[in-house]
C-alpha angles and dihedrals in degrees: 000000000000125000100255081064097048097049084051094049094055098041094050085043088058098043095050096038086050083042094060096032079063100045091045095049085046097050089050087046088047096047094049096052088244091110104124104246097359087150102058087047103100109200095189091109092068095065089044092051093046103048091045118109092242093059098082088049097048096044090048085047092058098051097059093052082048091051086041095055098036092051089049085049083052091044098053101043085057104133105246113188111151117093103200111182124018126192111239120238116256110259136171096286094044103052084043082055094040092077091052112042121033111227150056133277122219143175127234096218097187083059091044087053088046100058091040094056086046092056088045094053097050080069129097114264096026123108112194121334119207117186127196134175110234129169111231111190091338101309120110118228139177115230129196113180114191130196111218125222101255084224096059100100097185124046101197091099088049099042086052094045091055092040081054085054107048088048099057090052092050086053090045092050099042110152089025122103108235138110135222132252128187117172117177120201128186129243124244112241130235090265089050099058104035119108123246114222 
């Protein structure tokens, strides 16, 4: 959630609860005869607004705008991780390029994860490989998890094999923010997996 959501959300969380904190203090002030000038309040004008032939339409009016503005609330609070496509950093060849060509380069990252995992998973012990770009408290990273084969006994090949790959995405990405994630995870084995019956 970003923060433009987050300070609405507070804000709109104080004024209703204060909201309802009034109303119910008002309705307990009301019921026990203690409401200041509840005797010159004259409530007739509910039963005539509700009995008349616009309220249906009114009421019905005023839930659509309700469900509007709760599914934009939902809409907004979606979880969006993935980071897609970054700007690179200016460096020496692209400023030189700058005066020449009008634009800006980028990198797709979850391209970028998904080339490397498919480079981890080419290698011996591990199983399959998936990569992703997330962002994890505002800093994008790119993130391979790989599921190791439950028969491989040492891990220095594979180790190697994801230092070798995180290597070659720092390299790749040279002059881009982001940081990078391997997670390994081991398979389950045969005897794991099958069923007792």
């Amino acid at each position: 959630m970003n923060r433009v959501n987050a300070s609405v959300d507070r804000t709109s969380t104080a004024v209703v609860g204060l909201a309802l904190i009034a109303l119910g203090g008002g309705a307990v002030a009301w019921e026990r005869g203690r409401f200041p000038g509840r005797e010159r309040i004259d409530a007739a004008f509910v039963d005539t607004t509700v009995d008349a032939g616009w309220w249906p339409w009114a009421l019905g009016a005023a839930a659509i705008v309700l469900v509007l503005i709760g599914l934009r609330w939902l809409f907004a609070h979606l979880p969006r991780r993935s980071v897609g496509i970054v700007a690179l950093s200016h460096t020496a060849n692209s400023e030189s390029l700058a005066s020449d060509v009008d634009g800006k380069l980028g990198v797709d990252l979850s391209t970028a994860a998904k080339s490397a995992a498919k480079s981890l998973a080419a290698h011996d012990g591990v199983v399959s490989a998936s990569g992703r770009s997330v962002s994890d408290r505002g800093e994008r990273v790119v993130e391979i998890t790989a599921t190791l084969d439950p028969a491989v006994t040492s891990l220095d090949t594979i180790s190697a094999a994801a230092a070798q790959t995180r290597d070659d995405i720092l390299t790749s990405l040279e002059g881009t923010p982001a940081a990078v994630r391997i997670l390994l995870q081991c398979g389950k084995s045969r005897k794991q997996s099958a069923r007792v019956s």
